[in-house]
C-alpha positions as CSV (number, residue, x, y, z in Angstrom):
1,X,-13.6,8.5,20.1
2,X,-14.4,4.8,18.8
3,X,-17.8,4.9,20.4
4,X,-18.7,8.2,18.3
5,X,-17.0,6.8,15.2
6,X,-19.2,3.9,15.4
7,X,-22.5,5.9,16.1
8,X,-21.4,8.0,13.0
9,X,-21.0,4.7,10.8
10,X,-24.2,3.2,12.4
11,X,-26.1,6.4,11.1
12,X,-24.2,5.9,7.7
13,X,-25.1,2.6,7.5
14,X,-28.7,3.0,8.5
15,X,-29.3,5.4,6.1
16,X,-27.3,5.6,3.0
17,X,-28.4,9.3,1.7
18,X,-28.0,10.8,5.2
19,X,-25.9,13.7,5.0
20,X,-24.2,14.9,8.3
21,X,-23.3,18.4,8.6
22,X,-21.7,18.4,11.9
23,X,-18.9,15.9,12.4
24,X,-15.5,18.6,13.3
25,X,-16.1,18.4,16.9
26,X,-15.0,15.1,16.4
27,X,-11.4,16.0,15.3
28,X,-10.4,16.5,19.2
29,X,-6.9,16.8,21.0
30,X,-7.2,13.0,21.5
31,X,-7.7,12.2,18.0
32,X,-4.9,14.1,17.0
33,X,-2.8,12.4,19.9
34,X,-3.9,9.3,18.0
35,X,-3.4,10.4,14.9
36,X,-0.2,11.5,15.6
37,X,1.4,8.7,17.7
38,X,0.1,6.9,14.1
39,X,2.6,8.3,11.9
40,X,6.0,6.8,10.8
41,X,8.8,8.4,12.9
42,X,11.6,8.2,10.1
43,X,9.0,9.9,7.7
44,X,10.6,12.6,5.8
45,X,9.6,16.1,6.8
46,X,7.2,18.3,4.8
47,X,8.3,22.1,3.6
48,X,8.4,23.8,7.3
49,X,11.3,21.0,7.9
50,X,9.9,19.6,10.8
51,X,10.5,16.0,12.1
52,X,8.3,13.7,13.9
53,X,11.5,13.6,17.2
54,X,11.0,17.3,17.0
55,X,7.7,17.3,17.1
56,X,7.2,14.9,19.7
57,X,9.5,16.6,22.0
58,X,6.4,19.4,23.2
59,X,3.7,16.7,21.3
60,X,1.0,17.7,23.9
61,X,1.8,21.5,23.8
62,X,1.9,21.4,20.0
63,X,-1.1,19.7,19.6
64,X,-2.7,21.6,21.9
65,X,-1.6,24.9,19.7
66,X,-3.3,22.8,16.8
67,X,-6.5,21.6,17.7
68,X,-6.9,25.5,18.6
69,X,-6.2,26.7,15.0
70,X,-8.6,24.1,13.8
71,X,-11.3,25.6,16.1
72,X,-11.1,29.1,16.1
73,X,-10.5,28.6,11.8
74,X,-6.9,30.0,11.9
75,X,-5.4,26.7,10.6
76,X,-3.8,26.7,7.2
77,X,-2.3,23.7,5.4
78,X,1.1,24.0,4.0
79,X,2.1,23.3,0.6
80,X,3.6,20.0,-0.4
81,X,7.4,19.9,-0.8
82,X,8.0,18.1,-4.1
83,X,10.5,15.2,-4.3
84,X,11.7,13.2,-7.3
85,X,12.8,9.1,-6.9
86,X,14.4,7.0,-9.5
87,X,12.0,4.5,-10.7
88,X,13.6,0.6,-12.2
89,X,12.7,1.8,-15.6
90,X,15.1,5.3,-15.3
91,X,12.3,7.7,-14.7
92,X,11.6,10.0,-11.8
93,X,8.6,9.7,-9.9
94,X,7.1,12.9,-8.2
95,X,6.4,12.4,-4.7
96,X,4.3,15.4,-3.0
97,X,5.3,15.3,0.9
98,X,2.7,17.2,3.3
99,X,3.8,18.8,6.7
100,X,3.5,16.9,9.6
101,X,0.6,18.5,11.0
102,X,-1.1,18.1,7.8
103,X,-0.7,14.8,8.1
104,X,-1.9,14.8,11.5
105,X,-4.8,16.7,10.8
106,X,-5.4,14.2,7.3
107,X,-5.2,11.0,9.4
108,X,-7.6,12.4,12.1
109,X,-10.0,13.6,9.1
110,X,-9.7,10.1,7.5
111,X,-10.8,8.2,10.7
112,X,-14.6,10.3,10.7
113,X,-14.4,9.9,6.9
114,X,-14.0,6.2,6.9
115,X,-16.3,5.6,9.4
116,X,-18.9,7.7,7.2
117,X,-17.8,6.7,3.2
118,X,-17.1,2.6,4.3
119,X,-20.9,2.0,4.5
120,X,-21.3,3.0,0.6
121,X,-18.4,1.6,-0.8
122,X,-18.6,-1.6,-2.7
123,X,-17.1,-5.1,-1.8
124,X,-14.7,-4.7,-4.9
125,X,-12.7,-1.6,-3.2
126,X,-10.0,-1.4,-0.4
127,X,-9.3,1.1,1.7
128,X,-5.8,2.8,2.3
129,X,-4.2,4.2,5.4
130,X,-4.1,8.2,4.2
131,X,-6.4,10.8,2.8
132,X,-4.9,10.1,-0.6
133,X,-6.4,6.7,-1.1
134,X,-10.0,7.4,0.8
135,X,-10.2,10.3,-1.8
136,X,-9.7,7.8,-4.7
137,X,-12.1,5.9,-3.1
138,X,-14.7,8.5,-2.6
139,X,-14.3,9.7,-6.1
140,X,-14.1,5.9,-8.3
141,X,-16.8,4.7,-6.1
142,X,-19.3,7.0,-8.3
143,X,-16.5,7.2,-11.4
144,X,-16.1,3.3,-11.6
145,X,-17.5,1.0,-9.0
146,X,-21.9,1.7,-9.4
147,X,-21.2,2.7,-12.9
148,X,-19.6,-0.9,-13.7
149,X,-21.7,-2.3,-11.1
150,X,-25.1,-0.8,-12.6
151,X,-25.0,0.1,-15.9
152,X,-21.8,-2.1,-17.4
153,X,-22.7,-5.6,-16.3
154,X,-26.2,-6.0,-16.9
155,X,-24.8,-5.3,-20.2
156,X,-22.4,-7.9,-20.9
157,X,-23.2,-11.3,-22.2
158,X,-21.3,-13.2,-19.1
159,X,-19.7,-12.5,-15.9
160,X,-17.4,-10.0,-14.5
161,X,-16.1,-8.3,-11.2
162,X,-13.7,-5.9,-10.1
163,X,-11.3,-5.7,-7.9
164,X,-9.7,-2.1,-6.8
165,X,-7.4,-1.2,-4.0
166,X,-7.4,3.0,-4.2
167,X,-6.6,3.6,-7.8
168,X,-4.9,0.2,-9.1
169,X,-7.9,-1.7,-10.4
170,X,-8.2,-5.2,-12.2
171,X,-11.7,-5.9,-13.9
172,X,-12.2,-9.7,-14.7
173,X,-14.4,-10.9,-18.0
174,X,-16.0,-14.2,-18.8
175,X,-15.6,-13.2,-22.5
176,X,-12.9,-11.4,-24.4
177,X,-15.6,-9.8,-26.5
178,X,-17.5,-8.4,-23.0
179,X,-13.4,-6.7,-21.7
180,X,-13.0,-5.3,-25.5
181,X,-16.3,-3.5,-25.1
182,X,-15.8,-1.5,-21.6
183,X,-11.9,-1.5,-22.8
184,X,-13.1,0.9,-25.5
185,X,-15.6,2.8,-23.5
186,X,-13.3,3.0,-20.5
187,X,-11.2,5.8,-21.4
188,X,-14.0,7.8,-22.5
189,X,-15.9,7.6,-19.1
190,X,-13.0,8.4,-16.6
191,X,-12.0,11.6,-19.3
192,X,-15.6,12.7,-18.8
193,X,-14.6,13.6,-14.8
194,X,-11.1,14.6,-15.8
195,X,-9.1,11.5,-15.0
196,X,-7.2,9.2,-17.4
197,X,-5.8,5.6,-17.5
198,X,-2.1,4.9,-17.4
199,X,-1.1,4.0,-20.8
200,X,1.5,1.5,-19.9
201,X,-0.6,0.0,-17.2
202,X,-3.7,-0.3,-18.6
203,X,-3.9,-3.6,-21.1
204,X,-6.4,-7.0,-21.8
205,X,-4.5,-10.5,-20.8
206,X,-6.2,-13.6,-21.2
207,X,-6.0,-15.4,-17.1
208,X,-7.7,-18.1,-15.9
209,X,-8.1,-21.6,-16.4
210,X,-9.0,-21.7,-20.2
211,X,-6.0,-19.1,-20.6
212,X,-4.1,-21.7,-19.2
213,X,-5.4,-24.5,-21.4
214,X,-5.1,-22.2,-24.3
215,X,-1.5,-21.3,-23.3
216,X,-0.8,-24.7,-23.3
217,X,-2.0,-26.5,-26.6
218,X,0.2,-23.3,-28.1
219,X,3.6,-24.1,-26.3
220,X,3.7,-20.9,-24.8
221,X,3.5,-19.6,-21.2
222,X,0.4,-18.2,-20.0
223,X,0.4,-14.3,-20.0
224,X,0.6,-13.4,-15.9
225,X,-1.1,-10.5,-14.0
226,X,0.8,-8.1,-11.7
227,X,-0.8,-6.6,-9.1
228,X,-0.2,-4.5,-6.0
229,X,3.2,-5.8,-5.5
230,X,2.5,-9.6,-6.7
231,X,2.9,-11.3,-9.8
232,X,-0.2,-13.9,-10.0
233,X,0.2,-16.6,-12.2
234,X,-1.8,-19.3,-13.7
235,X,-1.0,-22.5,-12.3
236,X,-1.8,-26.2,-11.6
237,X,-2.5,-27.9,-8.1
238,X,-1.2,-30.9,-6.6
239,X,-4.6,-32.7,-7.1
240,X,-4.6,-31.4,-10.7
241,X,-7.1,-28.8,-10.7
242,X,-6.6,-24.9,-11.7
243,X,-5.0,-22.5,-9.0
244,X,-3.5,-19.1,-9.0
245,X,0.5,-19.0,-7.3
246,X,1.6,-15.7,-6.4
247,X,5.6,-14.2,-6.8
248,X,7.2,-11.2,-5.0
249,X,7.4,-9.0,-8.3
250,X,11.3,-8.4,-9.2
251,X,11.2,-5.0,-9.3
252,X,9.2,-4.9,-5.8
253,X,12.1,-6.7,-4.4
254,X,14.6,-4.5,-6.1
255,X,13.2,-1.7,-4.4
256,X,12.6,-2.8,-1.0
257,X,16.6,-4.2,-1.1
258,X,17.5,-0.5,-2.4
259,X,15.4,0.9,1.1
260,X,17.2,-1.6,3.4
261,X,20.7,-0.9,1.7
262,X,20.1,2.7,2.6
263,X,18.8,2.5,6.1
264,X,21.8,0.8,6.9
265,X,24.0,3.3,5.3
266,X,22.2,6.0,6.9
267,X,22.3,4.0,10.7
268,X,25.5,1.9,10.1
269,X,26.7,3.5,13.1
270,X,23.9,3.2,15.5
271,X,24.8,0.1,17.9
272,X,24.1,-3.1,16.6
273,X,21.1,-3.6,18.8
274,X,19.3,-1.3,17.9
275,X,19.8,-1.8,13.9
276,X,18.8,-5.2,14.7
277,X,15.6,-4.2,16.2
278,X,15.0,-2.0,12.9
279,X,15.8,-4.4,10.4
280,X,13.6,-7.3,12.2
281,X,10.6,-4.4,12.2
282,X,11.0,-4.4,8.5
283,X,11.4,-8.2,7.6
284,X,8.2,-8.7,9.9
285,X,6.2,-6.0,7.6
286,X,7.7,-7.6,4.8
287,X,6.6,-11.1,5.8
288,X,3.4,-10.0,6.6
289,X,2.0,-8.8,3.2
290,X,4.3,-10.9,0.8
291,X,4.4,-14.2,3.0
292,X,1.9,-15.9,0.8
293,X,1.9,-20.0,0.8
294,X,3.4,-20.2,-3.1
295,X,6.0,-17.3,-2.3
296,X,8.5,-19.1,0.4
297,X,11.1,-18.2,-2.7
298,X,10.7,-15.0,-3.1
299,X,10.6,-13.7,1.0
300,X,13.6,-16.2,1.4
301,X,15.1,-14.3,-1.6
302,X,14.5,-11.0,0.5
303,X,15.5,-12.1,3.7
304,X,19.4,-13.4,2.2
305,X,19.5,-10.0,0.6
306,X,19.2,-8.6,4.0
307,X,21.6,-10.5,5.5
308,X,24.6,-9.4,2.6
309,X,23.3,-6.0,2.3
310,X,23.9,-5.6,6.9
311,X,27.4,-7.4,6.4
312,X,28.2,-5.0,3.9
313,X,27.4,-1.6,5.6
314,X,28.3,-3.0,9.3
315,X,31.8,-3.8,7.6
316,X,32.5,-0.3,6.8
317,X,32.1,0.5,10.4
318,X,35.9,0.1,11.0
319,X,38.7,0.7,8.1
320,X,39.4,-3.2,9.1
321,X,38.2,-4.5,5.4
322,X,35.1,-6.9,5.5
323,X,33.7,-8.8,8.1
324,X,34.5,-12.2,7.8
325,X,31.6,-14.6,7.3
326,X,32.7,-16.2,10.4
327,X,32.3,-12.9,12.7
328,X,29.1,-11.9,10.6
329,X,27.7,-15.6,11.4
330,X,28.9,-14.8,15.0
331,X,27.0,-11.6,15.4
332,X,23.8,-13.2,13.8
333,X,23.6,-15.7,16.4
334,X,23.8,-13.0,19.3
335,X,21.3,-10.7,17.0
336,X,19.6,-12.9,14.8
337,X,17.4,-11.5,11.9
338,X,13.7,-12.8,11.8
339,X,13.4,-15.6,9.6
340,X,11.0,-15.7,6.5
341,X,7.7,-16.9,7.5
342,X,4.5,-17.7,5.1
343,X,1.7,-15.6,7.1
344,X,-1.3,-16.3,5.1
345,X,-3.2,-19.6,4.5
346,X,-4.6,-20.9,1.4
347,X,-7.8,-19.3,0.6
348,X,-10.4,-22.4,0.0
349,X,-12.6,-21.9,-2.8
């Protein structure tokens, strides 16, 4: 399957306005073996109820049954089931939840489609790991990235680059006059294709090294940017010169301590082992994207939360009151959780 998928994007690449009209055959039992072995086991189920440990208890029968709907055209997708969470600022969010062989069949479509779209997309855009996020790419690639790229900049009296990951975008300006321009004309172009920019989200900040300055000589803080999970602030080296420091955002780490306290609610139970292993899984994910060199404080911050929220629920085990810190210290050294660890290394500029 790799081989193919890299003839199809060595076609792509060779030949940006090549269309290809026959790509399905591609989607075969072993992609969807792939694809499926892919997805998050504790995922919550879709409409038809199903779960990834029932799936995978006939997985090669089953997907058997599905690559045969796909190719004789039988194959239907589900509808979503429609879930609500709380969000910090009292809200709901809707969440739409596929079945799991739509997400099968969405992760196997997203590998061809990646290998196809990735050779037109622009260095300013990221790609996600589901259909949703390729989609947004496929569509603000024409909506925002050559429109910006083509007929915004040559435009402006300085410079200026953007920076999207799916549909969370920052656009950078040399001149407040050049962001107040597209600012304006912004919400005109994405209503012309039926989208629309979050009204909350979507503001001008002054960042950057003459913000800073500027900031300064006014005895105020310097306005800071948030941005896929990180607060990035404006800030000054060791040798002196400008630098940008990055923070865990609060309500990020409120919300990934809400998830751990109920995982081990849900598994409190399960034997100590085993929540171990789980919990380590999730503080190595967790190191991984936030472990940034100016953000020892904040992954620290998340690791101690983990350690009180697992003393909490593994004390409510027994009816025996608390575990002492003593016996909690105790079981940490025979099941110790993963320590924080800064992952990434200063980006020289």
């Amino acid at each position: 399957m790799s081989t193919k998928l890299d003839r199809i994007a060595e076609l792509a690449r060779e030949d940006p306005k090549r269309q290809f009209f026959s790509i399905a055959h591609l989607i075969t039992p072993e992609a969807l073996e792939a694809a499926f072995r892919s997805l998050r086991k504790a995922a919550s189920a879709g409409v038809d109820g199903v779960t990834y440990e029932e799936y995978e208890a006939n997985a090669g029968r089953n997907i058997r049954q599905l690559h045969q709907r796909l190719t004789d055209g039988t194959y239907q997708a589900q509808p979503l089931r429609r879930i609500y969470i709380p969000k910090e600022d009292g809200k709901r969010r809707p969440i739409s939840i596929p079945a799991l062989e739509d997400k099968i069949v969405q992760k196997a479509a997203v590998e061809i489609l990646n290998a196809i779209y990735e050779q037109d997309f622009l260095d300013c855009s990221y790609e996600g790991q589901t259909i949703s996020p390729l989609l947004a790419n496929v569509y603000l690639h024409h909506v925002l990235d050559e429109w910006f790229e083509q007929e915004v900049k040559p435009r402006l009296r300085g410079e200026a680059h953007e920076i999207r990951f799916a549909d969370d975008a920052v656009i950078c300006f040399q001149y407040r006059e050049d962001a107040e321009k597209v600012m304006d004309v912004l919400p005109k172009r994405f209503a012309k294709y039926g989208l629309t920019l979050h009204p909350e989200k979507t503001r001008l900040l002054e960042f950057g090294r003459c913000a800073m300055g500027k900031a300064k000589r006014q005895g105020r803080k310097p306005d800071t940017l948030a941005f896929l999970g990180l607060t990035h602030i404006c800030a000054q080296s060791r040798k002196g010169t400008f630098t940008v420091h990055v923070r865990t955002m609060s309500k990020r780490l409120r919300r990934g301590l809400n998830e751990i306290a109920q995982w081990c609610q849900a598994h409190r139970h399960e034997p100590v082992d085993q929540q171990q292993k789980t919990l380590n899984a999730k503080l190595r994910g967790h190191n991984q994207y936030y472990g940034r060199p100016t953000n020892y404080r904040g992954i620290l911050k998340f690791y101690r939360g983990v350690q009180h929220i697992w003393r909490r629920w593994l004390s409510r085990r027994t009816r025996g009151g608390p575990i002492s810190w003593e016996k909690y210290n105790a079981i940490l050294r025979r099941h110790p959780l993963l320590s924080p660890r800064i992952m990434h290394a200063w980006v020289n500029r």
